[in-house]
C-alpha positions as CSV (number, residue, x, y, z in Angstrom):
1,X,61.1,-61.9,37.9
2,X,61.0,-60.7,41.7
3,X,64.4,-62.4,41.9
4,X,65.6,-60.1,39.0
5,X,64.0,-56.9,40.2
6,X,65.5,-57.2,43.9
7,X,68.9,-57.9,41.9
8,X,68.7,-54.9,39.7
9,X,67.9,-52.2,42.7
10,X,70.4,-53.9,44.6
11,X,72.8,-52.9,41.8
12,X,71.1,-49.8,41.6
13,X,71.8,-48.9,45.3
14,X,74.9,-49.6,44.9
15,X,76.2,-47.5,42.5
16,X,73.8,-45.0,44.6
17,X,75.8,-45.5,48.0
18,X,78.8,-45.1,46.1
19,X,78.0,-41.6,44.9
20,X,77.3,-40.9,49.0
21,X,80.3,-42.1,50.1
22,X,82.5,-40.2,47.1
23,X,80.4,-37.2,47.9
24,X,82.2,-36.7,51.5
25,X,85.7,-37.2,50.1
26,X,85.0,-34.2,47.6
27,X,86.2,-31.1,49.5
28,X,87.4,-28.9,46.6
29,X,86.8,-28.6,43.0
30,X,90.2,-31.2,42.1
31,X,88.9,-33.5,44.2
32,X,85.5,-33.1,42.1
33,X,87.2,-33.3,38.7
34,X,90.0,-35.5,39.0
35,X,89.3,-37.2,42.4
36,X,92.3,-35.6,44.1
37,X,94.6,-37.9,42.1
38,X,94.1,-40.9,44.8
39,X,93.4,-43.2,41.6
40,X,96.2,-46.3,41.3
41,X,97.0,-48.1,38.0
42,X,94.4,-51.0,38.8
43,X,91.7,-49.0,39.3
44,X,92.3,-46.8,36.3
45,X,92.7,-49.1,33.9
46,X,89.2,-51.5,35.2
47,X,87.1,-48.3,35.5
48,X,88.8,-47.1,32.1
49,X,88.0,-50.5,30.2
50,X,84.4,-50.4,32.0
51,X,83.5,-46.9,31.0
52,X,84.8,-47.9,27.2
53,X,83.2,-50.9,26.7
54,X,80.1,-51.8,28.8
55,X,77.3,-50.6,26.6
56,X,78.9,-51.9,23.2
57,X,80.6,-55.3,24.1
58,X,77.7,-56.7,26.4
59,X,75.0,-55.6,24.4
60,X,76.0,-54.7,20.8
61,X,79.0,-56.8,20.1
62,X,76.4,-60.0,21.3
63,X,74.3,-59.1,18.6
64,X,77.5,-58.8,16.0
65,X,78.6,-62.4,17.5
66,X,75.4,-63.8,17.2
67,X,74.7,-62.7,13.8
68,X,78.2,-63.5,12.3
69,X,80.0,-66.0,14.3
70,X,83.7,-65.8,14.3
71,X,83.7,-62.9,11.6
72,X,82.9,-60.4,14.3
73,X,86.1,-61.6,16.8
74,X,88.3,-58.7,14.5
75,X,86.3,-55.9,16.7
76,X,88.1,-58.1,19.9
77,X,91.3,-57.9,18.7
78,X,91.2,-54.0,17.9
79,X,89.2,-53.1,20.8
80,X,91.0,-55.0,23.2
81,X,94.5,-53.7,21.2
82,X,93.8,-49.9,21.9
83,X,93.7,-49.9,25.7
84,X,97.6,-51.2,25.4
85,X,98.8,-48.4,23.9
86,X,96.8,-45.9,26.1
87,X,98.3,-47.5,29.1
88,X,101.7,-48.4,28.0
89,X,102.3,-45.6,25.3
90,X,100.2,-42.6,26.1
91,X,99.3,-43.2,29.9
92,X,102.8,-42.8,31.7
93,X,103.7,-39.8,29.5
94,X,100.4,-38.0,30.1
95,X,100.5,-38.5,33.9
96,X,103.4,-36.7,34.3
97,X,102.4,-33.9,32.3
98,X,99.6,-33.6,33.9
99,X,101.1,-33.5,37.5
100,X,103.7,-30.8,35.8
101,X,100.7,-28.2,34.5
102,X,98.3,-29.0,37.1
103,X,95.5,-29.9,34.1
104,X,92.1,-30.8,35.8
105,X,91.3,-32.0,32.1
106,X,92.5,-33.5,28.5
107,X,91.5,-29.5,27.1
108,X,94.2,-28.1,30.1
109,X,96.7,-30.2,29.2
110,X,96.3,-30.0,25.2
111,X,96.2,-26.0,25.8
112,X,99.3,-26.3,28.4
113,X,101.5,-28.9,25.9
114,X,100.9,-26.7,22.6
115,X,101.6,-23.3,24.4
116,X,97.7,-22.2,23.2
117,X,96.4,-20.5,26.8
118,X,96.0,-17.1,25.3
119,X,94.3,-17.3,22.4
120,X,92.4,-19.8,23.3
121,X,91.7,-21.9,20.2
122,X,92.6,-25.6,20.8
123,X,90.2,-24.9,24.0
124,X,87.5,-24.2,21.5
125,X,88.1,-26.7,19.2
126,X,88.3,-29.6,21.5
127,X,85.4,-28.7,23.7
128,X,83.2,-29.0,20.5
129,X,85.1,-32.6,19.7
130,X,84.6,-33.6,22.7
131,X,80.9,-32.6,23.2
132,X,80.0,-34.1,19.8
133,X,81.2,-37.4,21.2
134,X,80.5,-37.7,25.1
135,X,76.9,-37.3,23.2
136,X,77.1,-39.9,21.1
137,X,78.9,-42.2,23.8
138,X,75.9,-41.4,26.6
139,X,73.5,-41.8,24.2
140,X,74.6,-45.5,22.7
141,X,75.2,-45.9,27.1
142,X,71.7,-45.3,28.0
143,X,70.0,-47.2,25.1
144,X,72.1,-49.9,26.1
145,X,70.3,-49.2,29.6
146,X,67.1,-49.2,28.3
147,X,67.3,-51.7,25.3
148,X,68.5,-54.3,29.1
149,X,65.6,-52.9,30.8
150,X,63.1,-53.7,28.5
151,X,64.3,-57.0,27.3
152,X,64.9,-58.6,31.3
153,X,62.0,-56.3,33.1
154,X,59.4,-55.6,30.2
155,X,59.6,-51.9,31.0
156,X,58.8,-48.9,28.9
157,X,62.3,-48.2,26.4
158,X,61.6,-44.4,27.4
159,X,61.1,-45.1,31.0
160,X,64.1,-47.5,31.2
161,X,66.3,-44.9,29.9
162,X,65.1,-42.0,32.2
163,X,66.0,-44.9,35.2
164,X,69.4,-45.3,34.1
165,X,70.0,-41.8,33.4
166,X,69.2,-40.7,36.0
167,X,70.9,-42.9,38.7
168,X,74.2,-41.7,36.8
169,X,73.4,-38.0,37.2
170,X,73.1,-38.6,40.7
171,X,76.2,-40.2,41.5
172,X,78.3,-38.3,39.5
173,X,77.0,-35.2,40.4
174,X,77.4,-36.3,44.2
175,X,80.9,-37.9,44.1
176,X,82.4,-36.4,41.0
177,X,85.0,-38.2,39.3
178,X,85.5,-40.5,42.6
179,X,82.2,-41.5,42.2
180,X,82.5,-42.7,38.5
181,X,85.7,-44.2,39.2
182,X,84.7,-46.5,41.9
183,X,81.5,-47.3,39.6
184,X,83.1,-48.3,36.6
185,X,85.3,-50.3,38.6
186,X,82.9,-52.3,40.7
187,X,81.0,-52.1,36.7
188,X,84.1,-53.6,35.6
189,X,84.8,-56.5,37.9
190,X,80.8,-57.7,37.3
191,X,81.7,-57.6,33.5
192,X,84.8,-60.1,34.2
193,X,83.2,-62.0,36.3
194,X,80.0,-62.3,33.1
195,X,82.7,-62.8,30.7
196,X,84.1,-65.9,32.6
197,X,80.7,-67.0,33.5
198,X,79.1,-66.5,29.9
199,X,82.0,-68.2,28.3
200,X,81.6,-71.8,30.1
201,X,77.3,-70.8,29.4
202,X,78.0,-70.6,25.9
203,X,80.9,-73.5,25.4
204,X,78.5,-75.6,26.8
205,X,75.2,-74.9,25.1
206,X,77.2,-75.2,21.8
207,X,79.0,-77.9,22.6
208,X,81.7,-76.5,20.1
209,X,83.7,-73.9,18.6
């Protein structure tokens, strides 16, 4: 247990001393929301697939797998689908219209594509979209958190989930958009490195497909 606990605040610190460092890169408010555009493709698309995928596919999608076998590999195929046409469909096209209207977010460049910066409407609708879902996304993200920290560390649910939250408020509110970049990519190379790892755990505990 002290081997796990020294593991987890180690992990902990990290994502912490990212935040830091991303902190004194941000020296205006584009460097805060969209990290200056210093991002490249690798980095985007790991810290893209991390920030999709961590909370569901490590700790939901193992329950589906465990409960159904090979019925549940259909949610692979889809999830793993959708990323292709973001990056090779949607992704190339939506750069450059970004650079073009100098959007600092989806809302600026929906409200710069459809011509809508007056009146204001699509502004209104997709800020309520977009705040019904970043609240269901955080929440299923921190009771991932806390449903981890209870199961490994036998902590409190509601004390787990306060931890988690609030290491995430501090680096992104230090680092900005930097800061959760560089997370969910660190995030995302640990979950590659699990996924290799569990799969030669698992083939050999069952011996078979």
């Amino acid at each position: 247990m002290t081997e796990i606990l020294a593991v987890i605040a180690l992990y902990m610190l990290a994502m912490l001393y990212i935040g830091y460092r991303a902190k004194k890169s941000v020296k205006t408010s584009a460097d805060f929301f969209i990290g200056g555009n210093r991002f490249g493709s690798v980095i985007t698309a790991i810290a893209h697939q991390a920030a999709g995928l961590s909370g569901w596919l490590f700790i939901a999608w193992s329950q589906q797998v465990a409960g159904s076998g090979l019925g549940a590999i259909w949610t692979a195929f889809s999830s793993g689908f959708a990323p292709f046409i973001n990056f090779f469909v949607m992704a190339r096209r939506t750069a450059k219209f970004t650079v073009m209207t100098k959007a600092r977010s989806f809302i600026d460049l929906i409200e710069a594509r459809y011509y809508d910066a007056d009146r204001k409407v699509l502004r209104i609708i997709s800020t309520v979209i977009i705040a019904i879902s970043i609240t269901v996304y955080m929440s299923s993200q921190l009771m991932a958190a806390g449903t981890t920290f209870q199961a490994v560390l036998g902590l409190d649910y509601r004390i787990s989930v306060l931890i988690g939250a609030v290491v995430v408020i501090l680096y992104t509110s230090a680092g900005g958009l930097l800061a959760v970049a560089w997370t969910d990519f660190v995030q995302g190379m640990l979950m590659i490195f699990a996924v290799f790892v569990g799969l030669f755990v698992a083939f050999g505990n069952a011996g078979s497909l």
